[in-house]
C-alpha positions in Angstrom: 0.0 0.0 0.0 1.2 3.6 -0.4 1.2 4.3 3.1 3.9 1.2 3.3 6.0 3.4 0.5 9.4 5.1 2.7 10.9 6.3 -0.9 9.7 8.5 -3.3 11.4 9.4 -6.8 10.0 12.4 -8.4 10.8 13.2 -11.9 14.1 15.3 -13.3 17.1 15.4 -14.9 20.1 16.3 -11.6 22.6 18.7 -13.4 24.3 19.5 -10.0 24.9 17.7 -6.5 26.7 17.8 -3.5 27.7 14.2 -1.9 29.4 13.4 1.5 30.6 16.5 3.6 29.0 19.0 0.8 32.6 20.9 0.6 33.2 23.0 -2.2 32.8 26.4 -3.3 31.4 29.6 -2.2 28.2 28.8 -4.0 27.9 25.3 -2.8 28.8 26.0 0.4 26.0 28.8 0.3 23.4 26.4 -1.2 24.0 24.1 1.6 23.9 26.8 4.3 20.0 27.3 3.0 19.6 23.5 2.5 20.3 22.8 6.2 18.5 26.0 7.2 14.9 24.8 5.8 15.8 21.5 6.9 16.4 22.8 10.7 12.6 23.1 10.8 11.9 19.4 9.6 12.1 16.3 11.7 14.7 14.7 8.4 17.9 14.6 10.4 21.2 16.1 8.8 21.7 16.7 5.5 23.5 14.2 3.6 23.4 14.7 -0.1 21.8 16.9 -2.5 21.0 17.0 -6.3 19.6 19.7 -7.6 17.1 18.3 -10.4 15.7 19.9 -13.6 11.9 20.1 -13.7 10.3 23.2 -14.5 11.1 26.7 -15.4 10.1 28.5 -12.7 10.5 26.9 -9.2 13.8 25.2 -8.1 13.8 21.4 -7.1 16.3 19.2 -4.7 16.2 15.7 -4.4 18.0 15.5 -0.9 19.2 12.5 1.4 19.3 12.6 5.1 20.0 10.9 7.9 16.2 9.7 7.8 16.2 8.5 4.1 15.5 10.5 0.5 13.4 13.2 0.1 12.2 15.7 -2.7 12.6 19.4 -1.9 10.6 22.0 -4.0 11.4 25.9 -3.8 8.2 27.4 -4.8 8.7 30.9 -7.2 5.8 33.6 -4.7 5.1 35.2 -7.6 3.2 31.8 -9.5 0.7 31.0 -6.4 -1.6 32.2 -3.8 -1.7 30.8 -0.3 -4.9 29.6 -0.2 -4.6 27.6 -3.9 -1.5 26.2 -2.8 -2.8 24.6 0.7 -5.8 23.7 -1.3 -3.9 21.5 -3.5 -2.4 20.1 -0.3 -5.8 19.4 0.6 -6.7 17.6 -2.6 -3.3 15.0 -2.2 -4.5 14.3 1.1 -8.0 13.8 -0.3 -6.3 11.3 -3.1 -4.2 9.9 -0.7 -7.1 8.6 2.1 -8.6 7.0 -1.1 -5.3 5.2 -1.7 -4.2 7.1 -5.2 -0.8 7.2 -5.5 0.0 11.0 -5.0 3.0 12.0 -2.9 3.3 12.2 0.9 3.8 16.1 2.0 6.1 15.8 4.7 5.1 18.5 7.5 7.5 20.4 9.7 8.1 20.1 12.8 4.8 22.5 13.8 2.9 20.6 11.5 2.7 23.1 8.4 2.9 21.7 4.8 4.1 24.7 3.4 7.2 26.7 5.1 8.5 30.0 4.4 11.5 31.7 5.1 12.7 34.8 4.3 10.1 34.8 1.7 10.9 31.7 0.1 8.0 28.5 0.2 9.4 25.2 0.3 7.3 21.9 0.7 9.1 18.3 1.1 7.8 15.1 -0.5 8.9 11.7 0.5 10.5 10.3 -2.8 9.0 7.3 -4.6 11.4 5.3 -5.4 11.1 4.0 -9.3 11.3 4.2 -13.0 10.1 6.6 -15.9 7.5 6.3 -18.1 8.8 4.6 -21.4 6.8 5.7 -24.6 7.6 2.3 -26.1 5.6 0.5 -24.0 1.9 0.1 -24.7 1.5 -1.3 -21.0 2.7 1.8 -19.6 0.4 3.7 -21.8 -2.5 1.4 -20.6 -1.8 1.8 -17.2 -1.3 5.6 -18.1 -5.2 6.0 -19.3 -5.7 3.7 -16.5 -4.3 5.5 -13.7 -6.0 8.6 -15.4 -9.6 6.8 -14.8 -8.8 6.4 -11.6 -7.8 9.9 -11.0 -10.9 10.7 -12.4 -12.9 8.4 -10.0 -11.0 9.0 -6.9 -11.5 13.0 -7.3 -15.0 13.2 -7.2 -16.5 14.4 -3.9 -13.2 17.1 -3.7 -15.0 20.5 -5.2 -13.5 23.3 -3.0 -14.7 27.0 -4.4 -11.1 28.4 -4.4 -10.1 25.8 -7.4 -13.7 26.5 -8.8 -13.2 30.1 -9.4 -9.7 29.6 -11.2 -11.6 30.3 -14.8 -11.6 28.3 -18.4 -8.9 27.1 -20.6 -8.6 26.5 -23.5 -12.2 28.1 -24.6 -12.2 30.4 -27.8 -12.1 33.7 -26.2 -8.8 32.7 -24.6 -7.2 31.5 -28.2 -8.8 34.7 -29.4 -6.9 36.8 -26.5 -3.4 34.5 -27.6 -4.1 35.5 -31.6 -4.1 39.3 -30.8 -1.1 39.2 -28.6 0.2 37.6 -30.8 0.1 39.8 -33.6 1.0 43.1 -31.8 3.9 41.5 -30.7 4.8 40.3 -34.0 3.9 43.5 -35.8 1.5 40.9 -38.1 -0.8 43.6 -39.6 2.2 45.0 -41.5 3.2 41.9 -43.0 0.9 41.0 -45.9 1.4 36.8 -45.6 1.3 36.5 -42.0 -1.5 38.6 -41.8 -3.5 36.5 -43.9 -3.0 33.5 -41.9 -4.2 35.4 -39.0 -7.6 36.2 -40.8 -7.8 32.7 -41.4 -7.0 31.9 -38.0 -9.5 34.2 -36.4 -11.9 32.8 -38.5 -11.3 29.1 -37.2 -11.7 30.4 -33.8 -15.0 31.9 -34.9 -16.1 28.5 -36.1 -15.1 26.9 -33.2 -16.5 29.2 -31.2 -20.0 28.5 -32.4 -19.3 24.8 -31.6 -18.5 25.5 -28.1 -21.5 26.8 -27.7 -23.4 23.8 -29.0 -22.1 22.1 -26.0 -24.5 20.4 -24.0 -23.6 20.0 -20.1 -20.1 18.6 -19.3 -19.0 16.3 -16.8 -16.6 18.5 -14.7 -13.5 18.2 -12.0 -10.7 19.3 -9.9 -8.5 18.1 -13.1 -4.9 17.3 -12.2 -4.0 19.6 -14.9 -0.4 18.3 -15.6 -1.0 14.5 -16.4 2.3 13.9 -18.9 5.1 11.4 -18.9 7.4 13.3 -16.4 4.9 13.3 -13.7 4.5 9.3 -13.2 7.2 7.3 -11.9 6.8 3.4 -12.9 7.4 0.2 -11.0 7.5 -2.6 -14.1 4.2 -1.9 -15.7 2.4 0.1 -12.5 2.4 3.3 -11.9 3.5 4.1 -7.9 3.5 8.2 -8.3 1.5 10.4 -9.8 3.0 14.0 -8.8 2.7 17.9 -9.3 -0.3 18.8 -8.6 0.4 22.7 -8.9 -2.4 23.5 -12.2 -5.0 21.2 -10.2 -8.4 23.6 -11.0 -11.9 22.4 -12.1 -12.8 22.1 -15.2 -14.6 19.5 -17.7 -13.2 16.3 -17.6 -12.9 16.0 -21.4 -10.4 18.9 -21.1 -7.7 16.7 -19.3 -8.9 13.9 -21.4 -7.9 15.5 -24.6 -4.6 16.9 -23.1 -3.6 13.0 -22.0 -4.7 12.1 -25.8 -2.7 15.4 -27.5 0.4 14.4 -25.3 0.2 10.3 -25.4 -0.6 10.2 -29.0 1.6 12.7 -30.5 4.2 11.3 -32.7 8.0 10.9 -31.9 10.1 12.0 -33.1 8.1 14.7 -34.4 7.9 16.7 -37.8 6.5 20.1 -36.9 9.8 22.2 -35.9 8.2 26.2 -35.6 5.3 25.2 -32.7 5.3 23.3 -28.9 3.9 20.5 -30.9 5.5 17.6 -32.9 2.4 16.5 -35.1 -0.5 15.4 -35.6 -2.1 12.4 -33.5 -1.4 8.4 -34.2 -4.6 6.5 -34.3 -3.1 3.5 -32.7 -2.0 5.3 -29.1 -5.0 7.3 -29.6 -7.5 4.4 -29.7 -5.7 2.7 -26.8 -5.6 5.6 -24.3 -9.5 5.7 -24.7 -10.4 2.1 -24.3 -8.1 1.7 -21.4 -9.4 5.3 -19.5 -12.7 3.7 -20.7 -12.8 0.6 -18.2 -12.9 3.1 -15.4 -14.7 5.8 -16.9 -17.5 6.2 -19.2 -18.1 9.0 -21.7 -21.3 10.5 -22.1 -22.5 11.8 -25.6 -21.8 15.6 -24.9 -18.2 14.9 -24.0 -17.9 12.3 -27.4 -19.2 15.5 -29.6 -16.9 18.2 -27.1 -13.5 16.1 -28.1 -12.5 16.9 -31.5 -13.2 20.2 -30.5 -11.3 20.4 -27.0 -8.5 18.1 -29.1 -8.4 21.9 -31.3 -8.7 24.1 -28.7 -6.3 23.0 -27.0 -3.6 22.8 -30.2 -5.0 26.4 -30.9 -4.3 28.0 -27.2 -0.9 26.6 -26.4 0.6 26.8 -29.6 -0.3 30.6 -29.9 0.5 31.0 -26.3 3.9 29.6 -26.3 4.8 31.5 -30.0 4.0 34.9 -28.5 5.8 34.1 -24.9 9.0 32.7 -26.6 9.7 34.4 -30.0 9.5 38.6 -29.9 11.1 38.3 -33.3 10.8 35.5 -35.1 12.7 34.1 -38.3 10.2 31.3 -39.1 6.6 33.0 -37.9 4.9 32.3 -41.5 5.8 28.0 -40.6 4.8 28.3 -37.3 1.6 29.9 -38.2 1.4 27.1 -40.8 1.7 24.4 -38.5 -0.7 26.0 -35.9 -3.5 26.1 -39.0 -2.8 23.1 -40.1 -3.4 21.1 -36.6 -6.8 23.0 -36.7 -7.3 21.6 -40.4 -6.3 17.9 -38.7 -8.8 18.4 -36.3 -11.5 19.6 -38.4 -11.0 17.0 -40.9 -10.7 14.1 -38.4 -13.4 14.9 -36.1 -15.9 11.7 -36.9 -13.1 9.1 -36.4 -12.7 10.9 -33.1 -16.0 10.9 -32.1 -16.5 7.0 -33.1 -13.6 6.3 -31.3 -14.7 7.8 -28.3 -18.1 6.0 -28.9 -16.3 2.9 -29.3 -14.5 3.0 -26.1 -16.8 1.5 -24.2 -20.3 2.0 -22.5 -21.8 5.8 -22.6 
């Protein structure tokens, strides 16, 4: 059982560590000077061994060993969270965890507090799970992937606090709509005759799937996990033991995190598309299995078998705008990328029945 778990492994790449006594440099030595002063307020023991590990952009993550066994440090960045959504999300892996879904144990200070700050700094400490990555050659780990997924999905309901209620939509037209216009002020696209074209035709896509959103009948919705990709669960064999980061946990319609796991599990790799976040269009094959296996825990109901195809868009649409205008202020392939970005919507479009049979299927609805 989890509880029985003293190890966990979160996911990252360690570009730097410290090992034995920690000596070294002025900048180690300073590192481990605030190490051992967070961990002062921990019942851990002394500090060990630390590896600073590469997972995100924004907050800063140690995988530490002490004298009481490994653990997974996070140094939250103020400036990306409120108080009261980050102790909600505490309270939603204590929610999963008394239902005995894998998510990490928080490990409290010594006054009891999940989150600690000092000097205006938050840190939290996970116990690490102890095992493997996900391996994208593996159509058991994509099984128990969809699975675990399902599960998620089960094990959430009954959690519906207002604070991750009132976070607001993604993914919905007026937010692509909002990404196209940034967009083009900050590439100057009105002045450029091509670019500007594709723009018109990609406000007008967003216009037509606008009007779909709207045809939306009622959708099943959820405190969504809101980060469910390869490098958040750790594998044993073939079972997943960690599910992790819950920091973008918000409610929204299940189908939404649905067609993120499909975007993400049945994209192609390597990819083809080089200007945008994404590599390609989706595979069929991944695709149908991710369904049929989220499917024997889960059943889809008709409105969320029509919303796909155009959640599958949305989603393409908002992110790949969103990351074009946050990373390029002058780019030297913006006509491709735009290219690639209309012809994902085209994809989608054009392959919305097989979706929708798919979904139907899956299994019971």
């Amino acid at each position: 059982m989890l509880s029985e778990r003293k190890h966990v492994r979160l996911g990252g790449v360690p570009n730097r560590s410290f090992s034995g006594t920690l000596a070294g440099s002025m900048g180690r030595n300073l590192v481990k000077g605030k190490l051992e002063q967070v961990l002062r307020h921990y019942p851990l023991g002394q500090l060990i061994g630390a590896q600073r590990v590469e997972k995100g952009f924004a907050n800063e993550h140690w995988m530490l060993t002490t004298a009481r066994g490994r653990f997974f440090l996070k140094r939250r960045d103020p400036g990306l969270g409120h108080l009261h959504i980050i102790r909600t999300q505490y309270r939603l892996i204590d929610h999963l965890r008394r239902v005995a879904f894998p998510a990490p144990r928080i490990v409290p200070t010594t006054e009891g507090h999940s989150l600690f700050i000092l000097h205006g700094a938050w840190y939290e400490i996970q116990e690490y799970i102890d095992g493997g990555p996900y391996d994208h050659h593996r159509p058991t780990h994509l099984e128990e992937a969809a699975i675990t997924l399902g599960r998620y999905h089960r094990d959430v309901l009954g959690f519906a606090p207002q604070v991750l209620r009132s976070l607001g939509d993604l993914y919905t037209p007026p937010i692509i709509r909002s990404h196209l216009a940034k967009l083009m002020d900050w590439w100057g696209i009105d002045r450029d005759p091509e670019p500007a074209e594709m723009a018109a035709r990609l406000n007008t896509e967003i216009a037509d799937l606008a009007a779909r959103f709207a045809a939306h009948g009622a959708l099943h919705q959820l405190v969504i996990h809101g980060d469910y990709y390869a490098g958040n669960l750790i594998f044993e064999g073939d079972r997943i033991v960690g599910v992790v980061d819950y920091d973008k946990a918000r409610w929204q319609p299940r189908i939404a995190e649905l067609a993120e796991a499909l975007i993400y599990f049945a994209s192609p790799r390597p990819g083809y598309m080089k200007r945008i976040v994404y590599p390609g269009v989706l595979n069929w094959e991944p695709f149908s299995l991710l369904l049929e296996s989220y499917c024997q825990l889960q059943s889809l109901d008709a409105n969320e078998i029509q919303a796909l195809p155009d959640y599958v868009e949305g989603i393409w649409l908002s992110m790949s705008l969103r990351r074009l205008w946050e990373r390029e202020s002058h780019p030297d392939h913006g006509v491709e990328a735009l290219a690639e970005v209309l012809s994902l919507a085209d994809w989608a479009k054009a392959n919305a029945d097989q979706m929708i049979e798919l979904g139907c299927a899956a299994g019971p609805n």
